[in-house]
SEBA-810588 format. One line per 8 residues: number of its first residue (from 1); for each residue x, y, z of N, C-alpha, C. Coordinates in Angstrom, 1 decimal, always signed. Layout:
! SEBA-810588
NUM = X Y Z X Y Z X Y Z; ...
//
This chain:
! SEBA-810588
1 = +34.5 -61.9 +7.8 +33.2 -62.1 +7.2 +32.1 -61.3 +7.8; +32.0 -61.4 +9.4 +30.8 -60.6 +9.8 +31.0 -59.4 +9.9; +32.4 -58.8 +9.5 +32.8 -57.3 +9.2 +32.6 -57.0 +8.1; +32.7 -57.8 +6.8 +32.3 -57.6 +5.5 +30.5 -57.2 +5.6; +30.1 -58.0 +6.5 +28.3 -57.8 +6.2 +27.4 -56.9 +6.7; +28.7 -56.7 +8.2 +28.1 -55.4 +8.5 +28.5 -53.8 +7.8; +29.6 -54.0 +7.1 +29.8 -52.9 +6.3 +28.7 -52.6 +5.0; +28.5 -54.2 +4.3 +27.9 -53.7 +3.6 +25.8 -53.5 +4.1
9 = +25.8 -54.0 +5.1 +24.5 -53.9 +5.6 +24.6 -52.2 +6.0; +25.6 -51.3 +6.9 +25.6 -49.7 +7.0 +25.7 -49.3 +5.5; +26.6 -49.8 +4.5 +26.5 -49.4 +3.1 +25.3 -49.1 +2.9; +24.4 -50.2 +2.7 +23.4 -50.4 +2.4 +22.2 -49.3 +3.2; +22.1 -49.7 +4.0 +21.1 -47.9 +4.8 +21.3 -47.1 +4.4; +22.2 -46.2 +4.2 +22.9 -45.5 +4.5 +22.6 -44.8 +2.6; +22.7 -46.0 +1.6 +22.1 -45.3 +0.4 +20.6 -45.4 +0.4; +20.3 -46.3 +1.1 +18.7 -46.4 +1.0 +17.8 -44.6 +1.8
17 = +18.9 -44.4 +3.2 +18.2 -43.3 +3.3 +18.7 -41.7 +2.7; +19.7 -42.1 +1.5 +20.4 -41.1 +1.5 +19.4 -41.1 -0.3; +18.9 -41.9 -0.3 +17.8 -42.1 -1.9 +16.6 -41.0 -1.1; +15.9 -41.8 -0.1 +14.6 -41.5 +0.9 +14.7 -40.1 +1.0; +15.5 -39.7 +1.7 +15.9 -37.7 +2.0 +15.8 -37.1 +0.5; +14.9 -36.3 +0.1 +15.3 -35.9 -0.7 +14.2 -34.1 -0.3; +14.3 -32.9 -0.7 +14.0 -31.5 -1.0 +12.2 -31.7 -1.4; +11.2 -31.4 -0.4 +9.9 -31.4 -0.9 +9.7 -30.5 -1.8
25 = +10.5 -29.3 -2.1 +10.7 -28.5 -3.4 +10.4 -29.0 -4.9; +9.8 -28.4 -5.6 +9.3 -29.2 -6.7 +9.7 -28.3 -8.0; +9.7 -26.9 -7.6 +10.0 -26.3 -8.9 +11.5 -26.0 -9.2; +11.7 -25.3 -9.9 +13.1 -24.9 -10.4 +13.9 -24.7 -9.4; +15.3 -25.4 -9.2 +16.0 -24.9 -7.8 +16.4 -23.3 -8.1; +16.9 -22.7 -7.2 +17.2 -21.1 -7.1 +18.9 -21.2 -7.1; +18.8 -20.5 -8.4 +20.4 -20.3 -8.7 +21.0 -18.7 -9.0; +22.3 -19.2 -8.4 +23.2 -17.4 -8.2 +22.7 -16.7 -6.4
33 = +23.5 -16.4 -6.5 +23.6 -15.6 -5.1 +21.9 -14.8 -4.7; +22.0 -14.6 -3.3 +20.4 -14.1 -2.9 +20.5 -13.0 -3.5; +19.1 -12.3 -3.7 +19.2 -11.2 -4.2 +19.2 -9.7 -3.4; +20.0 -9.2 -3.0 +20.6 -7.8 -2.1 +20.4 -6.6 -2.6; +18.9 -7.0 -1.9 +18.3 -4.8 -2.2 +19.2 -4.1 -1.6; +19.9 -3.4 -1.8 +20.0 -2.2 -1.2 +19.8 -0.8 -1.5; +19.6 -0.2 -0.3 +18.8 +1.1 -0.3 +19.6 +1.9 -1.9; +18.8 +2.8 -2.2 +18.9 +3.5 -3.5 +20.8 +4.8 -2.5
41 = +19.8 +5.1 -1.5 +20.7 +6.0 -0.8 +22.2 +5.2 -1.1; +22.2 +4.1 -0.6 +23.5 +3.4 -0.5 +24.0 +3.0 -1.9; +24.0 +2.5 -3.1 +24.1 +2.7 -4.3 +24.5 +4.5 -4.8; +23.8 +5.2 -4.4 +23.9 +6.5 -4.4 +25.0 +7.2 -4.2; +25.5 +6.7 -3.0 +26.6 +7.0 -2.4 +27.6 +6.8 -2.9; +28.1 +5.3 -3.4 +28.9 +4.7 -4.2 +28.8 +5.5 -5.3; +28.3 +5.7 -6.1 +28.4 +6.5 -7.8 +28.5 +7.9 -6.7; +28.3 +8.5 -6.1 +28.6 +10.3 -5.9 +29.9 +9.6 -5.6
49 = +30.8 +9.1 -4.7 +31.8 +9.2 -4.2 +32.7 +8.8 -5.5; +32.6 +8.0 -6.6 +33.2 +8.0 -7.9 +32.9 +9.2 -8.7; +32.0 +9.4 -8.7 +31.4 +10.8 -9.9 +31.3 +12.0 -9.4; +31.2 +12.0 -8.0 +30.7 +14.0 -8.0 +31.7 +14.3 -6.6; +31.9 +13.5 -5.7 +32.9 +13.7 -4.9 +34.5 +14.3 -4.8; +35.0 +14.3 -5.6 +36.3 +15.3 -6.4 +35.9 +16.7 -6.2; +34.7 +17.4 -6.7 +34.4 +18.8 -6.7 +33.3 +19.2 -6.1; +32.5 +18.0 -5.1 +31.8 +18.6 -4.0 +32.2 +17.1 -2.6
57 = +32.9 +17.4 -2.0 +33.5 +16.7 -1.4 +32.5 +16.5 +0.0; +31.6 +15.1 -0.1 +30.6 +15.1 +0.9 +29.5 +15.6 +0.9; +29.8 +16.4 -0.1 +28.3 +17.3 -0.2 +28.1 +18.3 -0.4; +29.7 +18.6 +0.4 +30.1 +20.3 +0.6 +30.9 +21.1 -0.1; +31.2 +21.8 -0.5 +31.4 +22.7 -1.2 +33.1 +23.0 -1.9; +33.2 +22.7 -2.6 +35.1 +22.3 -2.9 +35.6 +23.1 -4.5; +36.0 +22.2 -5.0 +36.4 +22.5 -6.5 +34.4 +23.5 -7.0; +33.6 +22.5 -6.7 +32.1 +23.0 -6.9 +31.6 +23.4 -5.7
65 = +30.3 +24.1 -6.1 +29.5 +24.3 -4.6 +29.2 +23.2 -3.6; +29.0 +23.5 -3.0 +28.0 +22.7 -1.6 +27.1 +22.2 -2.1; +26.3 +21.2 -2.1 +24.9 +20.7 -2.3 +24.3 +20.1 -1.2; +24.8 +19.7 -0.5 +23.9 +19.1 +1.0 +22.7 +19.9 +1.9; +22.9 +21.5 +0.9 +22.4 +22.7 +1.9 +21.6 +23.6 +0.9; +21.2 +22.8 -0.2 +20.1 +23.1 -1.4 +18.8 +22.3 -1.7; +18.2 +23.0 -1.4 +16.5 +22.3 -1.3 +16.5 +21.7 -3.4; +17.4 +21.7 -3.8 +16.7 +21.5 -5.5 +16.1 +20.4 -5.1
73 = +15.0 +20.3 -6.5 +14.3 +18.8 -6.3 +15.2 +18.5 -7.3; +14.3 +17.0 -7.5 +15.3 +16.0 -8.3 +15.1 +16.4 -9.8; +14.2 +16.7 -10.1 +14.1 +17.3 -11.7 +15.3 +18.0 -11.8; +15.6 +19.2 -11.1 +17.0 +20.5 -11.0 +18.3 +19.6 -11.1; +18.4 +18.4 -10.0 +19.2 +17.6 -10.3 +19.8 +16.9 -11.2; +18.7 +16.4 -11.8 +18.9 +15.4 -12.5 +19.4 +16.3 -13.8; +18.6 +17.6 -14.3 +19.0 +18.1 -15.1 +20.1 +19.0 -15.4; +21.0 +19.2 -14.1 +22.2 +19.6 -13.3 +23.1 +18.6 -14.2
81 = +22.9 +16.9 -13.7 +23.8 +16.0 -14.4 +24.2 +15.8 -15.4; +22.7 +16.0 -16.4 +22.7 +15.6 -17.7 +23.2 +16.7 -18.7; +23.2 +18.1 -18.4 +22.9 +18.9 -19.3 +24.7 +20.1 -18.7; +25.0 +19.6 -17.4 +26.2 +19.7 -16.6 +25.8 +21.4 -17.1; +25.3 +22.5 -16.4 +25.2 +23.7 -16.5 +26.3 +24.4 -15.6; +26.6 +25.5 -16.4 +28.1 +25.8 -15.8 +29.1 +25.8 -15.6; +30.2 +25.7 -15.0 +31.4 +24.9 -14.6 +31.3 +23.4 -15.0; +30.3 +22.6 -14.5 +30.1 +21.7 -14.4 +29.8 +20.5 -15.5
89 = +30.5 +19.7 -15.2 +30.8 +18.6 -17.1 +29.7 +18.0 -16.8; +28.8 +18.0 -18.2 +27.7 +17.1 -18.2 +28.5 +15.3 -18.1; +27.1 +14.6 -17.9 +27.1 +13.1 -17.7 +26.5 +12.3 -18.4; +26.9 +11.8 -19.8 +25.8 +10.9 -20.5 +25.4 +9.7 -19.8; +24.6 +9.2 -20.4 +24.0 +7.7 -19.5 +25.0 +6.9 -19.9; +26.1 +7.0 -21.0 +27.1 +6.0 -20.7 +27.6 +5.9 -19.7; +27.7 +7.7 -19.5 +28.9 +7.7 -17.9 +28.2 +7.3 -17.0; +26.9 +7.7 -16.4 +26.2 +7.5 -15.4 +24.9 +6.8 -15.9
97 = +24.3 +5.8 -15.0 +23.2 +5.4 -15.8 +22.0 +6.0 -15.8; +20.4 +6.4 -16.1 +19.7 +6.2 -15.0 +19.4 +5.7 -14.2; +19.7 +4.6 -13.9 +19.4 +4.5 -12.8 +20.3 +4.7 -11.4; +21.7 +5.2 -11.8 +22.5 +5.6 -10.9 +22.3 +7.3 -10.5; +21.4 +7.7 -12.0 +20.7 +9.2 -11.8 +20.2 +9.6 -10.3; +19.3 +8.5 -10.5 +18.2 +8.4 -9.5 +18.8 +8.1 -7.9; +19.9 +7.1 -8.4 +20.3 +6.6 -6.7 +21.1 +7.9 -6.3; +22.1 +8.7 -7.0 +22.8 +9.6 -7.2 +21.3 +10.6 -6.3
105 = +20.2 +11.2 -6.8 +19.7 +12.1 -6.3 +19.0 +11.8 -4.9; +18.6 +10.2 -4.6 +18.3 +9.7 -3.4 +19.4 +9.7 -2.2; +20.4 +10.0 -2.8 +21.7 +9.9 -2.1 +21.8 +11.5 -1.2; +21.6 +12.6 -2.1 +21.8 +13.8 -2.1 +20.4 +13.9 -1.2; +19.5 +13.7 -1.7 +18.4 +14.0 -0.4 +18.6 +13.8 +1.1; +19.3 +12.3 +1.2 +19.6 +11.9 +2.1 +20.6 +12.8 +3.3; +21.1 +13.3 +2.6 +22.4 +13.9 +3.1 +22.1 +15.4 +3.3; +20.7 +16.1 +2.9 +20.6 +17.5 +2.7 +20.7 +17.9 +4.4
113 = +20.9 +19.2 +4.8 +21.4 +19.8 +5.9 +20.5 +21.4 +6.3; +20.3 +21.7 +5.4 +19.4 +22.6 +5.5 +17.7 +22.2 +6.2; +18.2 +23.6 +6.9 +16.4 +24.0 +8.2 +15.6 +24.1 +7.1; +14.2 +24.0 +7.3 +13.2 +24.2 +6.9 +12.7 +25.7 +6.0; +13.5 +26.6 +7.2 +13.4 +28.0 +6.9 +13.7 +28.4 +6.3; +15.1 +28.0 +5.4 +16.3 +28.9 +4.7 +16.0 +28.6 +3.7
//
């Protein structure tokens, strides 16, 4: 009997403070995973190492030239991908998106090798 009363007497706290605790949060709770910037460079990397890495391997120079050791800006680039001059098979935005354009040329800056001088 005095084991019955004390169970239901810890029962009983135990919802009372489990009502009481509650999140001083008031708006919408936050749902789905946190949100994970990552650098354009790193994104970048991933799509070159699918897309352009077969014929410039790292940057450097293979089936295609070298690009790690070419001052182009991103316009030359970008227009490199889309319009693929040369040897080189163009990339519609199905294949590539822009915005993989963009991580793609942040990627390539990152990685340039070339002095100042040359």
């Amino acid at each position: 009997m005095v084991l019955r009363a004390v169970i239901c007497g810890l029962l009983a706290t135990s919802l009372g403070l489990a009502a009481g605790c509650g999140s001083s949060r008031r708006s919408e709770p936050i749902l789905g995973p946190p949100p994970l910037d990552e650098p354009p460079e790193r994104r970048g990397e991933v799509v070159f190492m699918k897309q352009c890495n077969q014929c410039h391997p790292g940057g450097a120079g293979g089936l295609g030239p070298g690009l790690n050791n070419k001052p182009a800006p991103a316009a030359a680039i970008r227009l490199q991908i889309r319009s693929g001059l040369g040897a080189m098979p163009s990339f519609s935005e199905k294949e590539i998106s822009d915005a993989d354009v963009d991580a793609i040329i942040a990627y390539m800056m990152s990685i340039r090798t070339y002095e100042k001088g040359d």
